[in-house]
C-alpha positions as CSV (number, residue, x, y, z in Angstrom):
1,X,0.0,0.0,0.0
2,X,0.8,3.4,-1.1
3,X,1.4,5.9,1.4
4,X,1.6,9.8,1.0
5,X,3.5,12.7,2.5
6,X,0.6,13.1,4.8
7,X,0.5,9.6,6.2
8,X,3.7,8.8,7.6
9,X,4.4,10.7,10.8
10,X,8.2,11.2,11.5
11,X,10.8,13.6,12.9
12,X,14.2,14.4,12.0
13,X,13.7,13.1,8.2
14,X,16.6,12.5,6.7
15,X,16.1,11.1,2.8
16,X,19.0,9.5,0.7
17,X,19.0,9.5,-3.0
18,X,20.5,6.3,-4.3
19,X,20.4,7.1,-7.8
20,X,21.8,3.7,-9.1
21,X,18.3,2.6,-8.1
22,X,16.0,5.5,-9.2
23,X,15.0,5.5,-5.2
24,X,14.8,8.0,-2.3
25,X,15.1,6.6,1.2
26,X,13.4,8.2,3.6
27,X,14.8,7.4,7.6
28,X,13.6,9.5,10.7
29,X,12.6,9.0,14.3
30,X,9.4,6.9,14.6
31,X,6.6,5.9,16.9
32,X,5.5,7.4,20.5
33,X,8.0,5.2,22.6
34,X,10.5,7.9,20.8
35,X,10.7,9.9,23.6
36,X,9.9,8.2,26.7
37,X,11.0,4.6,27.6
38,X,11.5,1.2,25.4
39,X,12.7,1.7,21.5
40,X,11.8,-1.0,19.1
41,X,14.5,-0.1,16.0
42,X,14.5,2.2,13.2
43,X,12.9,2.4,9.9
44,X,13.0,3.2,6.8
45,X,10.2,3.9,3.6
46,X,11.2,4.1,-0.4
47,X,10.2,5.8,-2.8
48,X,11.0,7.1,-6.7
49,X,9.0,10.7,-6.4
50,X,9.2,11.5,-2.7
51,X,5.5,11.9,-2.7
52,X,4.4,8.2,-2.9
53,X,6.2,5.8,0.0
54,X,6.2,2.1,0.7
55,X,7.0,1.4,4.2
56,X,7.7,1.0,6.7
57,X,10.5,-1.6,6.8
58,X,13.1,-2.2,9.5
59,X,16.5,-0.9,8.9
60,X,18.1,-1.8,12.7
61,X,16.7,-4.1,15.3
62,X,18.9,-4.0,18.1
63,X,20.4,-7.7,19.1
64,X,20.9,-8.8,22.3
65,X,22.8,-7.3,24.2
66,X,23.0,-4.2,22.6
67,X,23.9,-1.0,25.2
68,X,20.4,1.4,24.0
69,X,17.0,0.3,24.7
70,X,15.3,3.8,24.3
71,X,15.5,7.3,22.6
72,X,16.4,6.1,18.7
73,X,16.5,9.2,17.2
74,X,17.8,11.1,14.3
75,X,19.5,8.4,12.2
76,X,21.3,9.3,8.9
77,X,22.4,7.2,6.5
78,X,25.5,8.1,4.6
79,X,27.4,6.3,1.6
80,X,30.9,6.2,1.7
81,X,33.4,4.0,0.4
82,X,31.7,1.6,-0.4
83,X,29.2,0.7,2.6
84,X,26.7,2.6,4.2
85,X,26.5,4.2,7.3
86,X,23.5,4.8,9.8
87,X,24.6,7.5,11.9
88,X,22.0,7.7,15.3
89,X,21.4,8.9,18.4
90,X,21.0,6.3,21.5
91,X,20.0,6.0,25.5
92,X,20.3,3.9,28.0
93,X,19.2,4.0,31.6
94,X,22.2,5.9,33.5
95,X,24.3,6.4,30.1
96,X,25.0,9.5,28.6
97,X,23.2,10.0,25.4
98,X,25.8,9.4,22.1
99,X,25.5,9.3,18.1
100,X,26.4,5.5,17.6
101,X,27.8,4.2,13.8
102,X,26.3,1.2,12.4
103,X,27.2,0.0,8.9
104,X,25.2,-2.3,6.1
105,X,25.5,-3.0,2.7
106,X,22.5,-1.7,1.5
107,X,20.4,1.2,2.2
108,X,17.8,-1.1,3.3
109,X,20.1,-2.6,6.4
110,X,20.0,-4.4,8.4
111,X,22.5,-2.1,10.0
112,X,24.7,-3.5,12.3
113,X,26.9,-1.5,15.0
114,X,30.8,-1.3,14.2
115,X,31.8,-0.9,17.4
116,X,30.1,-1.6,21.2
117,X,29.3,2.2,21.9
118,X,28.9,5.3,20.7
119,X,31.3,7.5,19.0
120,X,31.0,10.8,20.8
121,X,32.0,11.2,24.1
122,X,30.9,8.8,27.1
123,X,30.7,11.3,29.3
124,X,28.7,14.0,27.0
125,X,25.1,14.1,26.1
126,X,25.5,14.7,22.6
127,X,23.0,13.5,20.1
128,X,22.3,14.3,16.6
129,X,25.6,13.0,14.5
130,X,25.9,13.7,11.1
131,X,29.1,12.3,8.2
132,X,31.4,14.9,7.0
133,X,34.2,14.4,4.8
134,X,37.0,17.2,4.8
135,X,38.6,18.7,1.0
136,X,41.6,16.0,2.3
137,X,39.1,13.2,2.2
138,X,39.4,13.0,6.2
139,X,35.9,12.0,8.1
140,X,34.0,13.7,10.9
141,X,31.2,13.8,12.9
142,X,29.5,17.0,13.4
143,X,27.4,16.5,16.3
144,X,25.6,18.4,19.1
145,X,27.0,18.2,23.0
146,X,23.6,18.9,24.4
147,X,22.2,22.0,26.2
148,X,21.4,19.7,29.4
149,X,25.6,19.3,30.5
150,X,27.0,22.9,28.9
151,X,24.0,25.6,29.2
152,X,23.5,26.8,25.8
153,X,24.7,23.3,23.8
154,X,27.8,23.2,21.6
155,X,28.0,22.3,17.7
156,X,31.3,20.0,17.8
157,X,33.5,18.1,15.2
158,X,35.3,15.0,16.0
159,X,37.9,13.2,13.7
160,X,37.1,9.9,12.8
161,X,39.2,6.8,11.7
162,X,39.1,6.1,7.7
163,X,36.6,2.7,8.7
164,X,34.4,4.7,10.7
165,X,35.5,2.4,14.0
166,X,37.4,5.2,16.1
167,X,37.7,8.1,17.2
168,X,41.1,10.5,16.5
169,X,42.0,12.9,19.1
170,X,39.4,15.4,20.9
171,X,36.4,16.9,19.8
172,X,36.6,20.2,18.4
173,X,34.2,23.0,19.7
174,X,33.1,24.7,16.1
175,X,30.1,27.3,18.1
């Protein structure tokens, strides 16, 4: 079933062109458990003229054992070299709040996390990560250290490994 603009309730869209497939994939934070307590995944819906959508379809379940059972929110998906990346924010009960990387070989998942935690800081509440590749071909996350820890929230860049997998050196306050 077909479903329109107007059906599909989301925040923080976030819609990749894959162009090899005539599609737009269209990922965002889902359902009413968003923002309160249990998370079931994230999800994704297709489509070829960003008006009419099939979906929903799961592009992460968490397996057991993995360290976030609520708040999946804002997840990205980025293409580069070669795999995808799914870029989102996670919570757990007494841990911080962090953008965690999860990779797949496809658009439509299943994504699967490339390291046991998040990227950003442990001891931050940062959400909202984002891929950005430097004129040197370098990675970063962009990402937000929240409000809740530094008053007025800082916009923050932190160097990451060519794979994705770690982190280089501190994060860099940009504002």
């Amino acid at each position: 079933m077909l479903l329109k603009n107007t059906d599909i309730h989301i925040r923080d869209p976030f819609v990749l062109p894959v162009m090899a497939e005539k599609q737009y994939y269209l990922y965002g934070t889902t359902g009413p458990e968003a923002w309160t307590s249990s998370a079931s995944g994230i999800d994704f819906y297709t489509s070829d003229d960003l008006q009419n959508w099939n979906g929903p379809f799961p592009a992460f379940r968490p397996l057991a054992g993995f360290w976030s059972d609520r708040n999946y929110w804002a997840p990205e998906v980025h293409y580069y070299r070669g795999v995808y990346y799914l870029f989102a924010t996670f919570k757990a009960e007494g841990v911080c709040r962090g953008t965690q990387i999860l990779a797949a070989d496809s658009p439509r998942g299943p994504f699967l996390p490339i390291n046991t935690g998040p990227s950003t800081p442990r001891d931050w509440e940062c959400l909202d990560g984002t891929l950005f590749v430097d004129a040197n071909e370098q990675p970063w996350m962009i990402f937000c250290h929240e409000w809740v820890q530094v008053g007025d929230g800082e916009i923050c860049a932190l160097r990451l490994s060519g794979d994705l997998k770690t982190t280089v050196g501190q994060p860099h306050v940009l504002f």
